[in-house]
Kinemage of the C-alpha trace (Angstrom):
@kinemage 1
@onewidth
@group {chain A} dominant
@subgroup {mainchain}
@vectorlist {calphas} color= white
{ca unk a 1} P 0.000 0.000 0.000
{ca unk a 2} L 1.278 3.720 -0.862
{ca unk a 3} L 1.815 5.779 1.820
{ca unk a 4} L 1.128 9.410 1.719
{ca unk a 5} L 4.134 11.598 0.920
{ca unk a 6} L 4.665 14.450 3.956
{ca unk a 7} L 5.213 17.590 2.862
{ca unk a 8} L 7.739 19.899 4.543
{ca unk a 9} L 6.019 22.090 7.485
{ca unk a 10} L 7.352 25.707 8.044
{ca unk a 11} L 9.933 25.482 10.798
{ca unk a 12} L 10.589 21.883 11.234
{ca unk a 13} L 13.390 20.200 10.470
{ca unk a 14} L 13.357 17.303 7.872
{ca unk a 15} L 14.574 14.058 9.206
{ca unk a 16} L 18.144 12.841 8.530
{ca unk a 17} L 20.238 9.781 8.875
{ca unk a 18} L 22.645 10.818 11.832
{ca unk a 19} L 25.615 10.260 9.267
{ca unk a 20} L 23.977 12.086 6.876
{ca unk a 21} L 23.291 15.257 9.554
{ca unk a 22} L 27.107 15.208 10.507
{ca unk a 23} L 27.842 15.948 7.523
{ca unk a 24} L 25.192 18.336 6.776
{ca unk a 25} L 26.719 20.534 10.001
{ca unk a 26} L 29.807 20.242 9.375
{ca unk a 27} L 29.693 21.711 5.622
{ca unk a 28} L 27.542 24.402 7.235
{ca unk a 29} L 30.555 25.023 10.023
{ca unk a 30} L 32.999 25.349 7.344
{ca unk a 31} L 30.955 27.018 4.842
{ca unk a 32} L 30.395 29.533 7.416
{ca unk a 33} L 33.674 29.912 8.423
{ca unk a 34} L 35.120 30.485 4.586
{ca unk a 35} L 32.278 32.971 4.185
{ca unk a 36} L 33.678 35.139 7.252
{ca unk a 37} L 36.919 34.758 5.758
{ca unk a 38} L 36.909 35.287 2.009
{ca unk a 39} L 33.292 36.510 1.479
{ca unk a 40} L 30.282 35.431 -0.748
{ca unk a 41} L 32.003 35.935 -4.002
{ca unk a 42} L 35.062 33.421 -3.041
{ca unk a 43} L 32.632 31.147 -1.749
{ca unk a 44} L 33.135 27.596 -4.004
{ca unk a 45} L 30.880 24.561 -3.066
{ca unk a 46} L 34.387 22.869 -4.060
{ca unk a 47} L 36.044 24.434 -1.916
{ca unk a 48} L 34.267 24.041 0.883
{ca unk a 49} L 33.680 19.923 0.231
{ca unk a 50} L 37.825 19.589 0.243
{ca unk a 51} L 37.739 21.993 3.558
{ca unk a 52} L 35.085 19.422 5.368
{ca unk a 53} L 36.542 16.802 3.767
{ca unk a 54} L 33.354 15.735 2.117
{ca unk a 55} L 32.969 14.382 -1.342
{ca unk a 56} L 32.131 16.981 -3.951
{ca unk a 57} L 29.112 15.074 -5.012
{ca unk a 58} L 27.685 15.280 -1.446
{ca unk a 59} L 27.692 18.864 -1.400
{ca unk a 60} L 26.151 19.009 -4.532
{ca unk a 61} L 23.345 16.323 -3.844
{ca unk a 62} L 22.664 17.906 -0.316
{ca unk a 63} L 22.407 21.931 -1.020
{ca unk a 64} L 22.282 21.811 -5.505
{ca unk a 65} L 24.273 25.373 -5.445
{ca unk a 66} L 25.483 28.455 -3.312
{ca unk a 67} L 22.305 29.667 -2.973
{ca unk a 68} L 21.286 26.218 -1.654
{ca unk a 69} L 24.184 26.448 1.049
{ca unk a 70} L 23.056 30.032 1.855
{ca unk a 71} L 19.559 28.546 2.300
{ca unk a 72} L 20.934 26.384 5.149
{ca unk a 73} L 23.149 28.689 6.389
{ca unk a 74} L 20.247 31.214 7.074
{ca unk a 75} L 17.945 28.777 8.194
{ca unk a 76} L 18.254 29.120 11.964
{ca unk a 77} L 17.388 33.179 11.950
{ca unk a 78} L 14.908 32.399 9.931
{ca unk a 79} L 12.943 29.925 11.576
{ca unk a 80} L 13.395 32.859 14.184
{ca unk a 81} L 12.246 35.592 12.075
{ca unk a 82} L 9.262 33.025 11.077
{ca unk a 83} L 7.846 32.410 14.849
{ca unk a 84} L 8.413 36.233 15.013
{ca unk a 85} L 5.579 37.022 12.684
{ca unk a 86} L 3.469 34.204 12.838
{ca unk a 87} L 2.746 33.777 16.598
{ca unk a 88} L 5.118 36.844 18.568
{ca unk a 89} L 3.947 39.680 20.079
{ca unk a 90} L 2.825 42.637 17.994
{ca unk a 91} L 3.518 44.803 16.001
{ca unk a 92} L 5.254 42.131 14.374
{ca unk a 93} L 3.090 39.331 15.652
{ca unk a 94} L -0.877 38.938 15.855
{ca unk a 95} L -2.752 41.544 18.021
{ca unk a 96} L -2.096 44.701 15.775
{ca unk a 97} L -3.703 46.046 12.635
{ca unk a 98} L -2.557 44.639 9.215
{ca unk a 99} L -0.800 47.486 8.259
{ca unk a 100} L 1.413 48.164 11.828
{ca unk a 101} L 2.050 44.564 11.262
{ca unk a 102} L 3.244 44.715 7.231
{ca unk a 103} L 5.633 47.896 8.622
{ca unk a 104} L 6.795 45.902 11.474
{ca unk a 105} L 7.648 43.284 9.491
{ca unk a 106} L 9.301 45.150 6.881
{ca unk a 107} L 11.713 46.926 9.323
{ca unk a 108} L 12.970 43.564 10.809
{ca unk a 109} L 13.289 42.121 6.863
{ca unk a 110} L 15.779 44.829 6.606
{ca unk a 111} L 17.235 44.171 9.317
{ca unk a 112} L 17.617 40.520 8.917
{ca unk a 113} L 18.792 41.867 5.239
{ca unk a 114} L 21.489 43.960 6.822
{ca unk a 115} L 22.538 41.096 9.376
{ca unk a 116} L 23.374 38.737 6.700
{ca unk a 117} L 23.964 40.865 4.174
{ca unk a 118} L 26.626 38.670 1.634
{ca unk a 119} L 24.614 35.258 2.220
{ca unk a 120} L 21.413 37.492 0.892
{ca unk a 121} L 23.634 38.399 -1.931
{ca unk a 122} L 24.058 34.914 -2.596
{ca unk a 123} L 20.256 34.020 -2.622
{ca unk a 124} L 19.545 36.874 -5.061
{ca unk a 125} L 22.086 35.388 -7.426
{ca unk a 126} L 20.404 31.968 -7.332
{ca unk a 127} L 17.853 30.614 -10.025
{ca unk a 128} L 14.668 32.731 -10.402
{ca unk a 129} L 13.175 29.963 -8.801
{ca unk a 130} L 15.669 29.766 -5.828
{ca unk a 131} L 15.271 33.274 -5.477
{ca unk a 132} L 11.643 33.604 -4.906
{ca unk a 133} L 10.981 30.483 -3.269
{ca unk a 134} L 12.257 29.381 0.101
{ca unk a 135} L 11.930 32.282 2.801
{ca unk a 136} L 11.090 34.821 0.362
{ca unk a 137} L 7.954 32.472 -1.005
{ca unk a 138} L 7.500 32.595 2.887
{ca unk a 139} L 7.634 36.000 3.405
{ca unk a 140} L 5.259 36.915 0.486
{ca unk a 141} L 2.737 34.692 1.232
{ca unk a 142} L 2.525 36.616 5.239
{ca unk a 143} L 2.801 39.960 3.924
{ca unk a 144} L 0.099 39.116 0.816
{ca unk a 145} L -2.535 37.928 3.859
{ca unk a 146} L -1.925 40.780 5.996
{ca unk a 147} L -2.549 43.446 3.007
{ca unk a 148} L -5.701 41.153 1.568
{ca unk a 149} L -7.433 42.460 4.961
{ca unk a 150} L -6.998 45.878 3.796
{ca unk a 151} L -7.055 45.965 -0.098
{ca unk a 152} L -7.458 42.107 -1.075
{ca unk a 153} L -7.939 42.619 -5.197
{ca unk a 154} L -4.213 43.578 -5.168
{ca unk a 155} L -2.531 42.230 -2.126
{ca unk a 156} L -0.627 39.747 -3.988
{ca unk a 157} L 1.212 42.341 -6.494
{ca unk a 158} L 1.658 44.531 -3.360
{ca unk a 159} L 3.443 42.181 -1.216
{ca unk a 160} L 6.226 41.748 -4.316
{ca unk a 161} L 5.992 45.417 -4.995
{ca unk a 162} L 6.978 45.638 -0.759
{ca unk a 163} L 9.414 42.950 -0.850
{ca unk a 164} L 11.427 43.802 -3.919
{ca unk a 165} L 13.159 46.882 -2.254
{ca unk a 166} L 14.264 44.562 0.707
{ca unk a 167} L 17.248 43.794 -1.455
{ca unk a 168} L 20.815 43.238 -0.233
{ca unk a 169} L 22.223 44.048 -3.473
{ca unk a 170} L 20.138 47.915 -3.156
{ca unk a 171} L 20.700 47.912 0.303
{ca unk a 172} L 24.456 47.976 0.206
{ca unk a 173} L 24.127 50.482 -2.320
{ca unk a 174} L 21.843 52.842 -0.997
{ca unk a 175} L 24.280 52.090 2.791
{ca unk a 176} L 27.520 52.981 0.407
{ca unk a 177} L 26.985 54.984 -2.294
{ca unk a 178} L 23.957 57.162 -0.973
{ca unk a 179} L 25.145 57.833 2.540
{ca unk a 180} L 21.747 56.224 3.844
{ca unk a 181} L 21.132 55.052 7.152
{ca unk a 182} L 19.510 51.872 8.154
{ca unk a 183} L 16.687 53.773 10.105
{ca unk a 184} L 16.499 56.322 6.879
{ca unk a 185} L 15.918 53.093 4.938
{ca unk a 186} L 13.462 52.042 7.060
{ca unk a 187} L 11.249 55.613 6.637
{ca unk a 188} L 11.638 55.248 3.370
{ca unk a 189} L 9.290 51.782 3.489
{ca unk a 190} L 6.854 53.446 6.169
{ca unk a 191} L 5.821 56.226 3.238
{ca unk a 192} L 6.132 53.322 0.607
{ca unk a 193} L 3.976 51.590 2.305
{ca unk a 194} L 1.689 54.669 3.469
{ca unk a 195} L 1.594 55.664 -0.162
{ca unk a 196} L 0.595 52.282 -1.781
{ca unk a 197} L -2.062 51.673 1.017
{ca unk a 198} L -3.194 55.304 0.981
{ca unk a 199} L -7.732 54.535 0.361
């Protein structure tokens, strides 16, 4: 008889072989450490199997590219971020209106953005389908509900047009090259989103 396939549930981990979760931590422990070291750009999934002393292939098989590693490598602030705005107190969590909520939410993307700035730089130079599925498939899909309570015959196309600024690539630029501030950032997505919700 078939059994029913599980599908993966927001914030819990898949189960491993304990041989096969060894491995997974230490690629993650060295990948990590190369990162601090030589930055996203030098970061080689070749590399960083001869540095665990890993195969190649298992690398490959167990995170596909960089932006797979930077996937796991992100994974434990954002299961964080995750319990944040699905069940923490508000403004970020339940109890406040949709839009205090979508701005709250917005300011600790950036945040998270700023945190991990070159392993966000990685998942933006992923696949278009790495790159808008994982957290930021995630992310839309909370920010999409939250604006469907207040203007639900665009709230889909709003929650890209909210996220797509929450980019590490802009970020650094607007932090280097236009003198802004992280908190000037940050006003600048209260008016966005004042002006796009504006009724």
């Amino acid at each position: 008889m078939r059994t029913r396939r599980e599908l993966p549930i927001i914030g819990q981990p898949q189960p491993e072989r304990a041989d096969a979760a060894r491995n997974r931590q230490k690629i993650i422990a060295v990948a990590a450490r190369m990162l601090a070291e030589c930055g996203a750009e030098r970061l080689s999934l070749d590399e960083v199997a001869r540095a665990a002393c890993v195969g190649v292939g298992t690398v490959y098989r167990r995170f596909g590219d960089r932006a797979g590693l930077a996937y796991a490598l992100i994974d434990e602030q954002e299961r964080r971020f995750q319990e944040a705005f699905l069940s923490g107190p508000p403004p970020i969590g339940p109890g406040a209106p949709p839009i205090e909520r979508v701005t709250a939410f917005l300011h600790a993307l950036v945040d998270r953005v700023v945190e991990q700035h070159d392993l966000f730089r990685l998942l933006e130079l992923g696949s278009p389908k790495g790159r808008f599925g994982g957290p930021y498939g995630v992310h839309h899909t909370h920010v999409a509900a939250l604006l469907a309570q207040v203007c639900p015959e665009h709230a889909r196309f709003l929650a890209d047009a909210l996220l797509a600024p929450v980019n590490a690539h802009l970020i650094r630029f607007q932090r280097e090259e236009r003198g802004m501030t992280v908190a000037e950032i940050k006003a600048g997505f209260d008016v966005l989103v004042r002006g796009l919700l504006a009724r």
